[in-house]
TISEDREN-802284 format. One line per 2 residues: for each residue x, y, z of C-alpha. Coordinates in steps of 0.5 Angstrom, whole numbers, plus 2048, in hexadecimal, padded with zeros to 3 digits. Layout:
<sites>
X Y Z ~ ...
</sites>
This chain:
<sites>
75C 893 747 ~ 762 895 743
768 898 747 ~ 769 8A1 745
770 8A1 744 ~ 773 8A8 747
76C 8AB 748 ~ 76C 8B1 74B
767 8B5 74F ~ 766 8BB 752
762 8BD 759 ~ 762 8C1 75F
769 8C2 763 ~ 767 8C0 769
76C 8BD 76E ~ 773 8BE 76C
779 8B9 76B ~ 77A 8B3 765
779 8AB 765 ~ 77A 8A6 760
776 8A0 762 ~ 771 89A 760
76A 89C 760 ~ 765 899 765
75E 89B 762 ~ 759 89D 767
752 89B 765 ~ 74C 89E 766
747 89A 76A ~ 741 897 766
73C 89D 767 ~ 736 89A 765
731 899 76A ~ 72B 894 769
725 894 76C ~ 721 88E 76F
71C 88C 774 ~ 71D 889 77A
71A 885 77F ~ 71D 886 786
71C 88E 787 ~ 71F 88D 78E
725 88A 78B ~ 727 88E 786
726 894 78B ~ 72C 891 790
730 88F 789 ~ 72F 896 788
732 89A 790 ~ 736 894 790
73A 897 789 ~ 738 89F 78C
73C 89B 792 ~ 742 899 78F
743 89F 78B ~ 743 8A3 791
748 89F 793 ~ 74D 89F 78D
74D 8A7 78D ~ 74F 8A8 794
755 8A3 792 ~ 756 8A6 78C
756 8AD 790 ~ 75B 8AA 795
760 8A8 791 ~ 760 8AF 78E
760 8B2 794 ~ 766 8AD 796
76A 8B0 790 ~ 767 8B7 78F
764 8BC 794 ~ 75E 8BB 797
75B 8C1 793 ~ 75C 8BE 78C
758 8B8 78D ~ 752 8BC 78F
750 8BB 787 ~ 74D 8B5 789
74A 8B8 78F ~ 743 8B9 78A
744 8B3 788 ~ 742 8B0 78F
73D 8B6 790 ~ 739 8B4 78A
738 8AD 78C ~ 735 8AF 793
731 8B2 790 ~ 72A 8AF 793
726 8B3 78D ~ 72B 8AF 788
72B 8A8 78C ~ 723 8A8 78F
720 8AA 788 ~ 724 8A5 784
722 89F 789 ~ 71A 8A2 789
71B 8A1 781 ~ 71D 89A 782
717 898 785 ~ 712 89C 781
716 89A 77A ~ 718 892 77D
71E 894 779 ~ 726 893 779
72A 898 77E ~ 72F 89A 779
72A 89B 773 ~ 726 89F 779
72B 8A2 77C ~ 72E 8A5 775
727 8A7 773 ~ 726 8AB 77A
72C 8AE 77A ~ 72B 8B0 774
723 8B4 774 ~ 726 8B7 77B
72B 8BB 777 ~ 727 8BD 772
722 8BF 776 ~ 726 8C4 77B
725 8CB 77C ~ 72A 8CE 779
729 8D5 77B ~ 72A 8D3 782
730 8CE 780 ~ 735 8D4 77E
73B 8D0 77F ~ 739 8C8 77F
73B 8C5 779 ~ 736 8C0 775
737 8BB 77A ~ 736 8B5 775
73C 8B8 771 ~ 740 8B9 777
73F 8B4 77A ~ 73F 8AF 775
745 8AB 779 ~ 742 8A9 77F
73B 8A8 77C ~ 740 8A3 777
742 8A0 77D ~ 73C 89E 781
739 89C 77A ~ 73F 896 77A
73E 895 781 ~ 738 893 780
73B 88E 77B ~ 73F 88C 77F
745 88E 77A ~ 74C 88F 77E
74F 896 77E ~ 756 894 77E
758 894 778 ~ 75F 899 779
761 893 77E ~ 762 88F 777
767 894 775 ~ 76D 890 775
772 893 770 ~ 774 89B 76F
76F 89D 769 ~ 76C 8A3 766
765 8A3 768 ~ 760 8A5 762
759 8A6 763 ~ 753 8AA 762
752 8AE 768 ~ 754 8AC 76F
751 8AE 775 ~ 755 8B2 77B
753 8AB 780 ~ 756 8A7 77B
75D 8AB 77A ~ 75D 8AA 782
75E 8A4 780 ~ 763 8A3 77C
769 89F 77E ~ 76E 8A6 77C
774 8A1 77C ~ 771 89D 776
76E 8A3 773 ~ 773 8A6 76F
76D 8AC 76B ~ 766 8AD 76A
762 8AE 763 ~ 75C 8B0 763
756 8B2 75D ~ 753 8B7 762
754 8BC 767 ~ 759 8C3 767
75E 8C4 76B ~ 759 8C6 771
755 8C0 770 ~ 756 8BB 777
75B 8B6 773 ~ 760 8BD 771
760 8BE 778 ~ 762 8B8 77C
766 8B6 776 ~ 76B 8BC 778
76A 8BB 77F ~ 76C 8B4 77E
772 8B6 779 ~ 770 8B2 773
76F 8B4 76C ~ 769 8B6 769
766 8B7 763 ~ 75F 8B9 762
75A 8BA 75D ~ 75D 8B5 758
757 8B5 754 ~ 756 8AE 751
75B 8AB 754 ~ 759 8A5 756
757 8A3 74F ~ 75E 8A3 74E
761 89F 753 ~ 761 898 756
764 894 75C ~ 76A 892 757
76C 899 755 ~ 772 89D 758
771 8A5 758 ~ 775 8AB 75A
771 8B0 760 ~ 774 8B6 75E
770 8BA 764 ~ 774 8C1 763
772 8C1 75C ~ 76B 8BE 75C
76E 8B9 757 ~ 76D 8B1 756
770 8AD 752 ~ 76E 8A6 750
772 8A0 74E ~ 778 8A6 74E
77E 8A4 748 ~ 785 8A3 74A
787 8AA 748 ~ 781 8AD 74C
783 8A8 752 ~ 78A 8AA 753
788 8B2 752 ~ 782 8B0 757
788 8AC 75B ~ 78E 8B3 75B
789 8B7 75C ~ 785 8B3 763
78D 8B3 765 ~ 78F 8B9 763
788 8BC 767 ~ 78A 8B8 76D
790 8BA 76D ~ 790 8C1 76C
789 8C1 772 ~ 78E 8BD 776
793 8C3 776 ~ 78E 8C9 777
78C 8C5 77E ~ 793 8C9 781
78F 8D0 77F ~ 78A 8D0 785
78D 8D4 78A ~ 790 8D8 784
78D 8DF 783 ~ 789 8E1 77C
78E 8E6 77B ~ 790 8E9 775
798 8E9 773 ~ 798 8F1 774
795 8EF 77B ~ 78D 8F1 77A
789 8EB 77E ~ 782 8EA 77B
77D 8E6 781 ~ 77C 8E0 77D
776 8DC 781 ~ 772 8D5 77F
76A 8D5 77D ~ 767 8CF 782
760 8CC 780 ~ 760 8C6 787
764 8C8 78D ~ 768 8C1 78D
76C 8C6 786 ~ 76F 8CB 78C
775 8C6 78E ~ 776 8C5 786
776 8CD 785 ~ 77B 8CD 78B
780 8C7 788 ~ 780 8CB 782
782 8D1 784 ~ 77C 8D5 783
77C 8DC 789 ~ 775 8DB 78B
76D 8D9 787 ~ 76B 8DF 783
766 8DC 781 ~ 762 8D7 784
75B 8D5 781 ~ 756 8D3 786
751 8D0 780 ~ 753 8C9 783
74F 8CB 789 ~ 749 8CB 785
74A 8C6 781 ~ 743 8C3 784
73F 8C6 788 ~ 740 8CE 78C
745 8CD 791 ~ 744 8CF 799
748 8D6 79C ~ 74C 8CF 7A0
74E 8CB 79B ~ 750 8D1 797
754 8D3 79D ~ 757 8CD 79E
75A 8CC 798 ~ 75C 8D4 797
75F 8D3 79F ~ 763 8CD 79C
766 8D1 796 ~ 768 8D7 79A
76C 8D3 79F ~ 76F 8CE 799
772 8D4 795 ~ 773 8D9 79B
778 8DE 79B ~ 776 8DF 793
770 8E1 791 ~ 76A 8DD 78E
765 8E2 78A ~ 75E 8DE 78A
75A 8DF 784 ~ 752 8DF 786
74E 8DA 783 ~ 74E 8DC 77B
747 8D8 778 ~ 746 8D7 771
74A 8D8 76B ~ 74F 8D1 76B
74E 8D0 772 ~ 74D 8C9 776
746 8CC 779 ~ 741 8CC 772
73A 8CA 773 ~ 735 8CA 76E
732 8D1 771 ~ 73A 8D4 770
739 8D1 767 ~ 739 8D7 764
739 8D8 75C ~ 741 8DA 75E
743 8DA 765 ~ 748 8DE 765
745 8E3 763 ~ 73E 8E2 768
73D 8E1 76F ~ 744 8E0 772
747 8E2 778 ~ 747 8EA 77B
740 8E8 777 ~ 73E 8E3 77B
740 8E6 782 ~ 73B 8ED 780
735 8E7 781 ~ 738 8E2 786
73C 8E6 78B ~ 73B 8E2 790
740 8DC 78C ~ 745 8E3 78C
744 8E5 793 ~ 744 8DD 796
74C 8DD 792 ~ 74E 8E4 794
74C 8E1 79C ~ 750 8DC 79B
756 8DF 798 ~ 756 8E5 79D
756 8E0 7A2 ~ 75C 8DC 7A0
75F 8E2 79F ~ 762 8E3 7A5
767 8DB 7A5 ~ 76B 8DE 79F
76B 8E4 79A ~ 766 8E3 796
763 8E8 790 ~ 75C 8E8 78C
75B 8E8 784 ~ 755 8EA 781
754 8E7 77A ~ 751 8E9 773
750 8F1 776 ~ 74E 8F6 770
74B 8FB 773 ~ 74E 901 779
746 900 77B ~ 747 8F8 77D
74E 8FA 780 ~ 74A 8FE 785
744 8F9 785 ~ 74A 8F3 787
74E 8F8 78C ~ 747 8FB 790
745 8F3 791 ~ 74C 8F2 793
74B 8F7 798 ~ 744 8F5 79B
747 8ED 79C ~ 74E 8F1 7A0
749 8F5 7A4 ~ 745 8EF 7A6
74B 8EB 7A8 ~ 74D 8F1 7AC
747 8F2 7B0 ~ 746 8E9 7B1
74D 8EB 7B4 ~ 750 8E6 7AF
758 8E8 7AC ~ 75A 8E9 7A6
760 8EE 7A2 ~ 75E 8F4 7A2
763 8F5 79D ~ 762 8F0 798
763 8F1 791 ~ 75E 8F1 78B
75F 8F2 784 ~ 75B 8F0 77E
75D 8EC 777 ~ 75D 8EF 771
75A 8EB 76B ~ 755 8EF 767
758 8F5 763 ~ 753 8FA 767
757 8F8 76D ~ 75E 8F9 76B
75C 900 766 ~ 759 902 76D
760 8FF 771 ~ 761 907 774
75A 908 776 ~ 75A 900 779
761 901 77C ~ 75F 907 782
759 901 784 ~ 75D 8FB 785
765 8FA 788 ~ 767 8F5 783
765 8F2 77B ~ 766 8EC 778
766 8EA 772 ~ 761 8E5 76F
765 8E4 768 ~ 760 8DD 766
75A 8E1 766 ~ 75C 8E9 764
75F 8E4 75E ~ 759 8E2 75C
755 8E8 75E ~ 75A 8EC 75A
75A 8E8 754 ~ 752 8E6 754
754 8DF 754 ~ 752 8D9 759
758 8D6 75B ~ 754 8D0 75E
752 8CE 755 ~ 757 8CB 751
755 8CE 74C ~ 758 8D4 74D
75D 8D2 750 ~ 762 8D5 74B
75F 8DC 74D ~ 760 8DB 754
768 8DF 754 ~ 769 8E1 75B
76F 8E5 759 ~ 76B 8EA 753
76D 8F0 753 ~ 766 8F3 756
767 8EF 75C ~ 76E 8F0 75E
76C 8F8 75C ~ 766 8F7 762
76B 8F3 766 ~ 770 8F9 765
76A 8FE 766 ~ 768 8FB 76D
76F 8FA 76F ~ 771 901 76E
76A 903 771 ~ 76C 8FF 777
772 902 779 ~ 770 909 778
76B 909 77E ~ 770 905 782
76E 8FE 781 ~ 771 8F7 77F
76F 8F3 779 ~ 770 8EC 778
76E 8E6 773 ~ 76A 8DF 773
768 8DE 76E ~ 76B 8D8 76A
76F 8DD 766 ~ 774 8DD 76C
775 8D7 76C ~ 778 8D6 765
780 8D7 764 ~ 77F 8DA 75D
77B 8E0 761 ~ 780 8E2 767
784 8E7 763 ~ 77F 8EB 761
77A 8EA 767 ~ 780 8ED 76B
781 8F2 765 ~ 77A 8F5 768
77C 8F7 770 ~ 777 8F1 772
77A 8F0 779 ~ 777 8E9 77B
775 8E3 777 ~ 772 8DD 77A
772 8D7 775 ~ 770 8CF 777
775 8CC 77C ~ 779 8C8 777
77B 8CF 773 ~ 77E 8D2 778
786 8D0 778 ~ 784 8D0 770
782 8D8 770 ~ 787 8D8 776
78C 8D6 772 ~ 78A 8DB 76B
78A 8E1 770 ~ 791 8DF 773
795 8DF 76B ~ 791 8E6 76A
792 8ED 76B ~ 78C 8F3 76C
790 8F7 767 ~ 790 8F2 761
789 8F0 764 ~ 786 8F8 763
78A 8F7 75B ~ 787 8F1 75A
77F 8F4 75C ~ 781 8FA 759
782 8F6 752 ~ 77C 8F2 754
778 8F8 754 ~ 778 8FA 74D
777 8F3 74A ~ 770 8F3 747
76E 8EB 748 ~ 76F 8E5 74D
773 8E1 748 ~ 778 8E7 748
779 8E7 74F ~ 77A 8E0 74F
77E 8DF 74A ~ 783 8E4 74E
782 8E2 755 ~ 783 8DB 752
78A 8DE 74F ~ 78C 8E2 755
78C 8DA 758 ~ 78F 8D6 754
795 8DC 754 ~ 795 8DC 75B
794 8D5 75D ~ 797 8D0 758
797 8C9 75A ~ 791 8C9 75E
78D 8CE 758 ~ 788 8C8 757
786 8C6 75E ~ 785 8CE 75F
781 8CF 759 ~ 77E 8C8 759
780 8C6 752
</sites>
């Protein structure tokens, strides 16, 4: 194959940091899958729970090891993974189709898996993903245990490197020896995908959703992994490797120096201090939103929980109990499981035409109330170890709030009756997403305590654009004028009914954002772990005077590209020297 030179790529952001190293290409196991006769049915059975066996046995040591370096929370994405190979349905019919077929185990165990999940009863299987679609990996592994094929293919990596792959299973990143893996590329996935999420856990840079990557690439190439920017760039030229290599310093040094601003408060050079907290997918992101300073989780998406089955009012507990106590005295706000859309809990039942547009959170729960209910249980339950609040996603209506609030009641009045404790006192608020909401942000606001801004969606709603297409990409501008006039208007709102507002959306977290979000009156920001000292340090070289100037100006602009070019100006004035690393130039 003939070596690119200098070729660059684009993906998804999805864990940041910069790594210059040598490819290992991770390639995709042989999925072809022949069938033939045999003549020992029993012995192709035992091959059969043997390798079910084994399986089992490298998951819970998988599991282990990620607990071991993790919590013991965000290791339960492999919780499904054990459940469905105890499942006697799976198990008992694949071992009758052997007999009945006299024909190998993998071919019928693939063949069994896969009429079961076409058959499913998917009106009764709301929130369960197409079982072969979500668990492709473990299926995957069962199948090589049959072969007999090792698994321990990360066990080989010697040498730091970039790995490049088409997709890599959340199993397999627990795998990964992380002193040798210096980034992660891959063609699939987003930045909820399992890869994006252990890849920040465990710090490494990532890119995803390259496209055709791997057509590019072999075990020879050299590549730069540029996972604040989404870039990758192959066999980089001289010039491009010494601006790759500045820059990778320059970003070390200059996150090196921001360390010494976690116990510094987010205040602003005329004394106004802005709530600056972290958004948290795993429970194992609560020490890292600690380390970097952030005063509490204002937004803990639980959609993990999910991820593969419904889970119980226990385990729920237990990991909300865990985060209250971890986080406490700060607060931690609990978003209820938002389903649909971009989330990491489709299922063939929830593939609407456009999903965000469908059948999605609030919506679900006016069908499902008892996934509702069993959350609120749990959250009010754990309320009492710490201080915690409610967020209710996708609301646009006053009539859903009413409808959230009275479920709500019903689950407290039981709880009191069953003599359980809970804060009586808990705090709860909704987000604003959708243009009804934040038009109707006074009316909402004498129903709730707080709003938070959900920046990503109310962009894409805002704009009618998919913010999940690439091929509108260009269209998606958090900063367009009727966006930060909604996010002005629910502000203002807000504050006239006496309540606070704050952000966390992905827009709190880029610099080049700060002045004018503070500009707005927001009172809170809540941005992934690792932004934290870097908006902490933006508020700090600020004033709220120059900040209302800089929105006032913003507010007159007529297009996206107007607001940018003078944000961007705005910091390149004031943070020369470090304008690139701001702006991610």
């Amino acid at each position: 194959m003939k070596r690119k030179r200098n070729k660059i790529l684009r993906g998804i952001p999805a864990s940041p940091g910069i790594s210059l190293e040598r490819v290992l290409l991770l390639e995709e196991e042989d999925s072809l899958i022949m069938e033939y006769g045999v003549t020992d049915v029993e012995k192709e059975v035992e091959k059969f729970k043997g390798a079910v066996k084994r399986t089992k046995e490298e998951i819970i040591a998988i599991k282990d090891n990620l607990e071991e370096v993790t919590d013991p929370y965000s290791a339960k994405i492999f919780d499904a993974q054990l459940l469905f190979l105890e499942d006697r349905t799976i198990i008992q019919r694949t071992i009758h189709n052997i007999k009945r077929s006299k024909r190998n185990a993998e071919y019928v165990f693939e063949r069994t898996v896969r009429d079961m999940a076409s058959s499913l009863d998917r009106e009764k299987s709301v929130f369960f993903k197409d079982k072969w679609g979500e668990m492709g990996d473990v299926v995957s592994r069962v199948i090589r245990n049959i072969r007999g094929k090792s698994s321990a293919i990360y066990e080989e990596i010697a040498k730091e490197c970039n790995i490049i792959a088409h997709y890599i299973p959340a199993s397999n990143m627990a795998l990964l020896p992380r002193k040798r893996v210096k980034g992660i590329v891959t063609e699939m996935g987003g930045k909820t995908s399992h890869t994006s999420i252990v890849a920040r856990a465990f710090g490494i840079p990532a890119v995803v959703g390259v496209q055709d990557i791997l057509k590019y690439v072999s075990d020879r190439d050299f590549i730069i992994v540029d996972g604040t920017r989404g870039i990758v760039v192959i066999n980089p030229d001289e010039s491009t490797l010494k601006t790759y290599e500045e820059r990778n310093h320059r970003y070390t040094d200059y996150m090196n120096g921001l360390v010494n601003l976690s116990d510094i408060s987010p205040t602003t050079i005329d004394g106004h201090t802005i709530e600056l907290s972290a958004n948290i997918e795993l429970p194992i992101e609560i020490e890292s939103a600690r380390n970097h300073g952030a005063r509490g989780i204002g937004l803990f998406r639980t959609e993990f929980l999910f991820m593969d089955a419904i889970p119980t009012e226990d385990e729920q507990f237990k990991v909300y109990k865990y985060c209250a106590e971890s986080i406490k005295p700060d607060s931690v706000i609990i978003r209820t499981v938002d389903i649909g859309g971009d989330k990491l809990l489709q299922d063939a039942s929830l593939h609407d035409a456009n999903p965000f547009l469908g059948w999605r959170a609030i919506r679900v729960y006016i069908k499902e109330k008892k996934i509702l209910e069993t959350q609120l249980r749990a959250i009010l339950r754990a309320s009492v170890y710490g201080n915690m609040k409610i967020m209710f996603p996708l609301v646009s209506a006053i009539e859903e709030i009413k409808f959230l609030k009275d479920i709500l009641n019903k689950t407290q009045r039981k709880l009191k009756k069953e003599g359980i404790q809970y804060d009586k006192h808990i705090e709860v608020g909704i987000m604003i997403e959708v243009p009804s909401a934040a038009i109707l942000a006074e009316d909402f606001a004498k129903e709730v305590n707080f709003f938070s801004i959900g920046s990503n969606d109310l962009t894409q709603y805002t704009l009618a654009c998919d913010r999940g297409n690439p091929r509108v990409a260009n269209i998606f501008k958090p900063l367009h004028p009727a966006v930060l006039k909604l996010i002005k208007s629910t502000v203002d709102a807000g504050h006239l009914q006496d309540i606070w507002v704050g952000l966390c959306g992905e827009l709190g977290g880029e610099t080049i954002a700060i002045p004018v979000l503070l500009g707005l009156g927001l009172d809170e920001l809540s941005v992934c772990p690792a932004s934290v000292p870097e908006v902490k340090s933006m508020i700090r070289h600020l004033t709220m005077a120059e900040c209302h100037e800089i929105a006032s100006k913003v507010l007159s602009m007529s297009s996206a590209e107007e607001v940018e070019g003078y944000l961007a100006s705005i910091i390149k004035e004031k943070f020369v020297g470090i304008e690139d690393i701001l702006l991610g130039m």
